[in-house]
N, C-alpha and C positions, 0 to 999 in steps of 0.2 A: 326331472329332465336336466335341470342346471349340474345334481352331481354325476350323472351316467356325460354327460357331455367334458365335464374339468376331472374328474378325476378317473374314469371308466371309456375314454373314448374308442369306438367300431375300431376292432381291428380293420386291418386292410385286407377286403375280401382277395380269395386267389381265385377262385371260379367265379364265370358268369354268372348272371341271379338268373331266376327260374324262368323268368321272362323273357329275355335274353337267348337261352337255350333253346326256349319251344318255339322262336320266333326263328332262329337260325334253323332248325331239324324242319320247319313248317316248310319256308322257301327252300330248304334243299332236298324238301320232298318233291316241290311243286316242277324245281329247276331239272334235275337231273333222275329222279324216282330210286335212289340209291340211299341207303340209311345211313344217317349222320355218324354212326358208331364206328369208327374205324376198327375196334377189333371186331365188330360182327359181319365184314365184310372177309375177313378173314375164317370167320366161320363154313364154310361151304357143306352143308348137307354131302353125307355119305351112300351112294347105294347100298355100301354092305351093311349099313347100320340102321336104314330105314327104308322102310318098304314105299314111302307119302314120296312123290316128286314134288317139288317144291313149285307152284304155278307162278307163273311170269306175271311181273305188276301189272301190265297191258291188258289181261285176262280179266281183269276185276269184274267183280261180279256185283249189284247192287239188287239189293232187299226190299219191298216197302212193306209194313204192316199196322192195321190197323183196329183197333178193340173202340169198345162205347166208349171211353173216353181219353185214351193216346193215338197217334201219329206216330210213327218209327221207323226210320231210313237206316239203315243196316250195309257196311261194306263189306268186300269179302277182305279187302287190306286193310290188314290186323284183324280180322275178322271183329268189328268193332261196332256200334253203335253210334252212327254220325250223326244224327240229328232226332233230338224227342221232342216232341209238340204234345204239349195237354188241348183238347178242345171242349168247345160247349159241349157240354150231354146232359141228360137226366140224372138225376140222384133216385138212391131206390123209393123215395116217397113220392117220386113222380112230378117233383118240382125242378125247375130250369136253370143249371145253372151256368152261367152267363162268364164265362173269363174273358175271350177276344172282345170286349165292349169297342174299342178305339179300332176303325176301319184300316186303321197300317198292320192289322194283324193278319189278314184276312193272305191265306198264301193258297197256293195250288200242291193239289198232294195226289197222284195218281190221275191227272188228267180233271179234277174235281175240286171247286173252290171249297176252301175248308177253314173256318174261323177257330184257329189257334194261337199258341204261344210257345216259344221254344223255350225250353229250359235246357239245352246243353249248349256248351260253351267251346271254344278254339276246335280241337280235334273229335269233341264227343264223349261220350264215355266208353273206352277204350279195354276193360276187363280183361286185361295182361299182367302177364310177371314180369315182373324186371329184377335184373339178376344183380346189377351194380346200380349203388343208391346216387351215384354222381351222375347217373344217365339220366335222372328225373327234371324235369316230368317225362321226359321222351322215353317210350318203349320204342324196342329196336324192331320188337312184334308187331309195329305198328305199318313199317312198312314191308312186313312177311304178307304174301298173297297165302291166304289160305282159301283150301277147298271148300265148297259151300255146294247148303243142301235147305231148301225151304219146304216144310208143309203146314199148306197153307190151312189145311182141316185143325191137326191141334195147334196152331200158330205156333209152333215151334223151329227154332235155324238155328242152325248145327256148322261150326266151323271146325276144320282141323287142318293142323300143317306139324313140319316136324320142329324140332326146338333147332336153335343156331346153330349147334355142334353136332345137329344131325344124329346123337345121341337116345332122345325120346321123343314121341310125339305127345300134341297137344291137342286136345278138344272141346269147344265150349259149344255149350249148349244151350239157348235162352230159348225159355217155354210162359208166353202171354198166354191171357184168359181173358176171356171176352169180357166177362162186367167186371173184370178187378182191377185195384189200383194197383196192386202185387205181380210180378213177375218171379220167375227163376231163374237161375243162372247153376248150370252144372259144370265143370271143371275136373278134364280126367288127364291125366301124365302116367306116361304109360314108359318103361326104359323097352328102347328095341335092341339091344345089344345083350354078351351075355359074361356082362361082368357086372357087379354092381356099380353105381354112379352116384354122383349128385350133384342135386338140380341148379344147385351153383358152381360154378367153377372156382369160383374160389373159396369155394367149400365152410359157408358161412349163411347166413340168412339169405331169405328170398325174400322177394316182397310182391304184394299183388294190391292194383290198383284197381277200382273201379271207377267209381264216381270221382269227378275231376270237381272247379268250382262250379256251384246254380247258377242257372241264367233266372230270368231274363237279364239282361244289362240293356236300359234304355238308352244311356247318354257318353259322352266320351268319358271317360277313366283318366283324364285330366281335369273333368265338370266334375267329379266328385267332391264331395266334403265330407264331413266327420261322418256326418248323419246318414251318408251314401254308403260309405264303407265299412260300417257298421253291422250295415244288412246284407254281408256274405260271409258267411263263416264255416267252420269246420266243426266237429267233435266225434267222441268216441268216448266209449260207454266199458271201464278196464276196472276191474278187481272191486268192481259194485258200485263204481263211483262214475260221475259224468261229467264229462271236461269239454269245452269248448275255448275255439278261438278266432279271432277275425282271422280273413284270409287278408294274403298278403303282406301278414307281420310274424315274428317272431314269438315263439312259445315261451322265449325265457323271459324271467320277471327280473326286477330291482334284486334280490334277494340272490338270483341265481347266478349274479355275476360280483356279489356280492366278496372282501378281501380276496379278491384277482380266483375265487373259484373254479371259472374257467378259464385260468389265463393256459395256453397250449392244448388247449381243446379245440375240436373240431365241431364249431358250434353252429354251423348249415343248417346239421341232421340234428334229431334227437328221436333216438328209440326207446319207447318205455317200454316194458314186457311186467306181465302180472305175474304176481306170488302165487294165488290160491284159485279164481273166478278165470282168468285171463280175458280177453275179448270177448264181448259181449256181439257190439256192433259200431259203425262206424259209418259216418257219413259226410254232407254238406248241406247247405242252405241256404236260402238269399228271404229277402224279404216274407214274403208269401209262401214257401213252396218248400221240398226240402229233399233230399236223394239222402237211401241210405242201405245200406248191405247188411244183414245177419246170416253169419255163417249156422248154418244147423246141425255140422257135424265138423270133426277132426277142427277145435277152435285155435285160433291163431295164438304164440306166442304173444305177440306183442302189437304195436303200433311205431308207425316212422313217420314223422312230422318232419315237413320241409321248414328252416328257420329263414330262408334267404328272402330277401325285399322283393314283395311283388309274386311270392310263390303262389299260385294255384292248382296246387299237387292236390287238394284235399288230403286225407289220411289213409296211407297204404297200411296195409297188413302185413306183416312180420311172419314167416315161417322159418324155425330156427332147424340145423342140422338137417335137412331134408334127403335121406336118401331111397335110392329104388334101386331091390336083388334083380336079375336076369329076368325079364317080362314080368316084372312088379308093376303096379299099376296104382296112382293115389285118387280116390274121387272125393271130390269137392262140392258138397250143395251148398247153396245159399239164396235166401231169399231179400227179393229187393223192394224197394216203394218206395213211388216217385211219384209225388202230389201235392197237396195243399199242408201246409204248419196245421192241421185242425182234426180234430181227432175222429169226425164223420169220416174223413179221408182214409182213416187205415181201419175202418171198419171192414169186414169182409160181405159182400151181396150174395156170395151165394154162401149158405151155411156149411155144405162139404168141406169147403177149402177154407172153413176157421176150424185149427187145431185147439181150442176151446171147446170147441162142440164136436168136433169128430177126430178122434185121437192119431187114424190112419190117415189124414189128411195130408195133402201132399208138401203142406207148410210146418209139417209138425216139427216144434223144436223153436221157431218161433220168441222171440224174448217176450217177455211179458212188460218190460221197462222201456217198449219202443217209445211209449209218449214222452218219455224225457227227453227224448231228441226234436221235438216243439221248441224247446228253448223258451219258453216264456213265461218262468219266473214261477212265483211261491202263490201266486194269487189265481195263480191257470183256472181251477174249478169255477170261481167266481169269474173268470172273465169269459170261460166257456157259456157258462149260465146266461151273458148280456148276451153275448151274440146270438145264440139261440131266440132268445127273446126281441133280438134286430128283425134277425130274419120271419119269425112269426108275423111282427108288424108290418115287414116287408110284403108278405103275401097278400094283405088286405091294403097298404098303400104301397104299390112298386115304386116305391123313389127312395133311397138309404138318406135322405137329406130330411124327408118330413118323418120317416123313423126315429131320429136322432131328437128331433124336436120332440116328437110324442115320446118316446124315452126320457128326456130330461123330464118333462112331465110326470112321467109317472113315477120315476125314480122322487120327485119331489114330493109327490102324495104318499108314499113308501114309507118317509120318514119324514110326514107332517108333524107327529108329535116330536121329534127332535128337533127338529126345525122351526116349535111351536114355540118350544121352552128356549131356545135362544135367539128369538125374535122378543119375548118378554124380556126377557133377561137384559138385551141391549136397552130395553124401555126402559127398567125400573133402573138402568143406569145413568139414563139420561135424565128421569127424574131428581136425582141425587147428583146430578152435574154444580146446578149450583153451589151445595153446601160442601161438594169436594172439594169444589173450587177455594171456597174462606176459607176451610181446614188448611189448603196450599198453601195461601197467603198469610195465615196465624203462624202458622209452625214452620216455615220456608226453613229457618235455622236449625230447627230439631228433626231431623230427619226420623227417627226414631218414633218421638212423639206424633208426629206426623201419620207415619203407617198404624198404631197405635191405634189414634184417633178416627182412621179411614177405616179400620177393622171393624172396630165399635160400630161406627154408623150403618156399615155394612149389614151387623149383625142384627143393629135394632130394625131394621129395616127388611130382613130376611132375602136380602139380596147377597149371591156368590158371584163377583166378577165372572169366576171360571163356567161359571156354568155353560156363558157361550159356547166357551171352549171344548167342551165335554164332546159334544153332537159332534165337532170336524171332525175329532179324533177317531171315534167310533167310526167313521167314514172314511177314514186315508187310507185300507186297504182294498174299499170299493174304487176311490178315487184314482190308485193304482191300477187296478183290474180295468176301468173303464179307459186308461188312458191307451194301454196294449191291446185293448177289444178294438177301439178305433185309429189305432195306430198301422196294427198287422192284419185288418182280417183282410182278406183278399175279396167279400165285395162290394168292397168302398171302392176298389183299385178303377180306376177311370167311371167314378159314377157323379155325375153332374149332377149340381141342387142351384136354384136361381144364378148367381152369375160366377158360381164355384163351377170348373170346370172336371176337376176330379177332387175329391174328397177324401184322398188320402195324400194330396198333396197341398204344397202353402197356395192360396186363395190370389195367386200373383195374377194383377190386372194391366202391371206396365212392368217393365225394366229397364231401365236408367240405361246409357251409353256406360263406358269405365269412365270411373271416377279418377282420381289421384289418392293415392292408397288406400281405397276402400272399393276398387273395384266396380261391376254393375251391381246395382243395388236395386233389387227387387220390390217393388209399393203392392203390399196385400192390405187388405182390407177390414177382416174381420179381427186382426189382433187388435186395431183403433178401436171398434167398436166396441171389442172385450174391455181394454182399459175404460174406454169411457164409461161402460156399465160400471167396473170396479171401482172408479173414483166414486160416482153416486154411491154406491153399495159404503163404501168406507165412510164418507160424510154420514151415513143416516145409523152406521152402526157403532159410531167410535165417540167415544168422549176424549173428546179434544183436552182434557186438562192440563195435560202432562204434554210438554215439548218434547220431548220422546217420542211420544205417542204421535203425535202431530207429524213430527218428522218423518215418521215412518206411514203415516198416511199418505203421503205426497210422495217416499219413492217406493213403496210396495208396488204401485202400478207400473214403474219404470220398470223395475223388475220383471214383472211376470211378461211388460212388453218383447223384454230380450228375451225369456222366454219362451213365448208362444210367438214370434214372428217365424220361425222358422218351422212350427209344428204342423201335422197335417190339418188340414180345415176341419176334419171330422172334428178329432176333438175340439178346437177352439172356437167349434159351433157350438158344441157341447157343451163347455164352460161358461161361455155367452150366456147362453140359455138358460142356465142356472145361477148364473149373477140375475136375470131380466125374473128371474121368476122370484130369488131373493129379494130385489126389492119389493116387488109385489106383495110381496108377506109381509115384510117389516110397514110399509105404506099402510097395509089393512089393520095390522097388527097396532101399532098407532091409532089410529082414527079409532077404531073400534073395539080394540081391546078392553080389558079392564081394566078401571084409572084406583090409586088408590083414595076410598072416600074422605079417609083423615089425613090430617096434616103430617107427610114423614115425621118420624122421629128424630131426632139428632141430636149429636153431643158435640163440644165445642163451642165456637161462638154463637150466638142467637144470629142468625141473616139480619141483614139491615131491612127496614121496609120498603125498601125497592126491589130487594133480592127474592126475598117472598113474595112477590106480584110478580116475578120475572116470567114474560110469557114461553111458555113451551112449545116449541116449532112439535106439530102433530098431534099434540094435546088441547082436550078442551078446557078453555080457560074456567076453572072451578070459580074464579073469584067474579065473574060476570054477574051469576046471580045476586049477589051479597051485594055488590052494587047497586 
């Protein structure tokens, strides 16, 4: 940051940021219903070149439709998609699943109260070309009235109007299915003239947007912090590889602005287009949920990434050179899904309509690499497997809070024997605390001697410091998995356990007024608890000998305070749990374990006979009987 800031400073932008633009094109929709584009005002549809009149904004037509599990308001201006709502339905096992939990969800859809969630954002999802990249996000299509036509039997709606130049006409087609999370979308451009054309006028790329950024957005977009903004992002899947980015920042790295690389570049935009694969697919995402288009046929050159502060273009498509002879005509399938990040969600219910199983299916073509658009990480299988196993426990206790509890549990009993061997391991350390200790005090000066001497004892004694260590390790990629199982699955999202009122967020019981540069400060509850488990857990497992060590006893908890203060309650229930169950073991594990019956071994000084009676916190005193 320090060198992009002293030696790399932001040029001075010359256009407004993306924000900016859809906020001015929105009110001068609203104000006067004329398109922000001044040369597409200038475009006036031609009789002799198109047969489509072009219908007056006034005329608007509006859509509703509904499948087992979306909500869909449809306008006929822009012929576009104004609003998606996912709602409660059944999953094909026949169990309930639950999204609107939280009563501000609850909206009226068709004269009929309906427990949803919206996931589209500002204008919708808008499925236009835009012909100039400086007009983004605004398509000028957006406020074109197209002709509209609904049937309601194949849930299919069909817009068309002609293009700005009155040159060809357009028509999209979007065809729902009753139990799928999948939609279509068709796209035909048709030249009505009888010369050839192309579909740019400035006779260069085209770009076609669908999906804009995911909703939900609960809070104001100045409540944001890291962790908020985090969870909206983009990606696209080009020449076999899958890239992602937060929304609202910039694509370029340290590297790419690297000795003045872009210096008189136009660094807004950035188009990659592929060698060999080209576009796969391309979409968005927010926390929970995710929108994403794969073209099925004629695949797109490239990708156009918006770089400007605040952009929510998501990722357009790239069509390069596009031209159409005298009533040439281009069609465009592609298939969409717009659902939950979780891979039940892009399973298909009814088996026709998976190109897997039926090759003439209307989806065929299909990527087979869609689940890399989940976005979550190298451990996905592993953390697919937990929540599976949430939801299981879920069906027998409906509460995601006593779930997580019986999970920690059983996760614990999973790897009792890991957990068994560094529960001893910590013993026979503490056993050997004292004679560490004189080794310290002999050899302070010989640091060499010293380790040396602590080897040795180790050795005669058949104890590995490390072995603790061994069992976490083997565990840090569960411990990853589990942290993304309770982080993003979506139904934690507003699920109450004792005085947690949603469980995918921090456990906040007050909030402080603002502060003096520290702002309001939020009092959660369960990180105090977590630390205090880990201070006990750290006193009963650590040999204090070493000031090192010591010192790092006293601020690891400070540590994990900062944190897990801001994490969701799920997991830092989670961790709780398995500190409370950790000392448990080590508590049993002590008391009851096996002591050893002879006197350690050691080399070095002889203990004084005080040191050799020294009693051991958890241990039974051998020397009672001898007494």
């Amino acid at each position: 940051m320090g060198i992009n800031y002293f030696f790399f400073p932001p040029q001075t932008p010359k256009p407004k940021t993306a924000d900016e633009v859809s906020k001015e094109n929105s009110e001068k929709e609203k104000t006067t219903g004329t398109t922000a584009d001044p040369k597409a005002e200038l475009k006036k549809p031609s009789a002799e070149t198109t047969k489509l009149i072009p219908v007056k904004p006034e005329d608007e037509k509006k859509f509703s439709l509904k499948t087992d599990s979306f909500l869909v308001h449809f306008s006929s201006l822009g012929g576009r998609i104004t609003e998606y709502y996912i709602k409660d339905h059944k999953e094909p096992d026949g169990s309930e699943f639950a999204i609107a939990k939280d009563p501000k969800f609850e909206i009226e859809f068709d004269g009929k109260k309906e427990k949803a969630v919206e996931l589209s954002r500002g204008q919708g999802f808008d499925f236009n070309i835009i012909e100039d990249k400086d007009t983004i996000p605004f398509s000028a299509y957006n406020l074109v009235n197209f002709s509209s036509s609904y049937n309601a039997e194949t849930k299919t709606v069909i817009f068309e109007a002609p293009s700005l130049d009155g040159k060809f006409t357009i028509q999209k087609k979007f065809q729902f299915f009753p139990s799928e999370n999948y939609f279509k979308f068709h796209l035909t451009l048709k030249n009505r003239t009888n010369e050839t054309i192309n579909i740019s006028p400035s006779k260069s790329d085209v770009y076609f947007r669908s999906f804009s950024s995911l909703g939900p957005v609960l809070k104001k977009k100045e409540d944001f912090n890291d962790r908020d903004n985090a969870h909206y992002f983009r990606y696209y899947y080009l020449d076999g590889s899958f890239k992602d980015h937060v929304d609202g920042t910039s694509t370029q790295g340290f590297f790419d602005n690297l000795f003045g690389s872009n210096e008189g570049k136009d660094t807004r935009y950035e188009i990659k287009k592929g060698s060999t694969d080209k576009v796969d697919f391309v979409g968005t995402g927010s926390r929970y949920f995710i929108g994403v288009i794969d073209p099925l046929n004629d695949y797109p050159a490239g990708v156009l990434l918006d770089n400007r502060k605040g952009n929510e273009t998501g990722v357009l498509l790239v069509y390069d050179n596009w031209k159409l002879g005298p009533g040439e005509e281009v069609n465009l399938n592609y298939a969409a899904y717009v659902g939950v990040r979780e891979l039940d969600g892009t399973a298909f219910r009814d088996s026709k309509l998976d190109p897997k199983i039926n090759k003439d299916s209307a989806f065929a073509g299909l990527s087979d690499s869609l689940d890399k658009s989940f976005n979550q990480g190298i451990t996905t299988p592993l953390r697919n497997g937990i929540v599976w196993i949430l939801k299981k426990i879920y069906l027998v206790i409906p509460n995601y809070g006593w779930a997580i509890v019986i999970f920690a549990i059983l996760f614990k009993l999973a790897f009792y024997p890991l957990n068994k061997k560094q529960a001893e391991s910590m013993k026979k350390m503490q056993e050997l605390s004292p004679q560490i200790k004189l080794i310290n005090e002999k050899y302070a000066d010989d640091p060499k001697l010293k380790q040396e001497k602590t080897v040795e004892l180790y050795k005669k004694n058949g104890t590995n410091p490390m072995a603790g260590c061994l069992p976490m390790l083997i565990q840090i990629p569960i411990f990853i998995a589990l942290y993304t199982a309770f982080s993003d699955t979506v139904d934690l999202w507003n699920s109450p356990f004792l005085w947690i009122k949603d469980l995918s967020e921090p456990d906040t019981v007050y909030t402080t007024p603002k502060l003096a540069f520290i702002g309001a400060l939020a009092i959660n509850i369960l990180p105090l608890i977590m630390v205090a488990t880990q201070v006990v857990q750290s006193r009963m497992t650590t040999v204090s000998t070493d000031p090192n060590q010591k010192m790092m006893m006293y601020m690891m908890p400070v540590i994990m305070l900062y944190f897990f203060w801001s994490m969701p309650a799920g997991v830092t229930m989670y961790w709780t749990m398995q500190n409370i169950l950790s000392i448990a073991q080590q508590v049993y594990t002590n008391k009851f374990g096996k002591s050893e019956d002879k006197k350690p071994k050691n080399n070095g000084p002889e203990p004084a006979n005080n040191a050799s009676a020294v009693a051991r916190p958890g241990f039974r005193n051998q020397n009672k009987k001898k007494k």
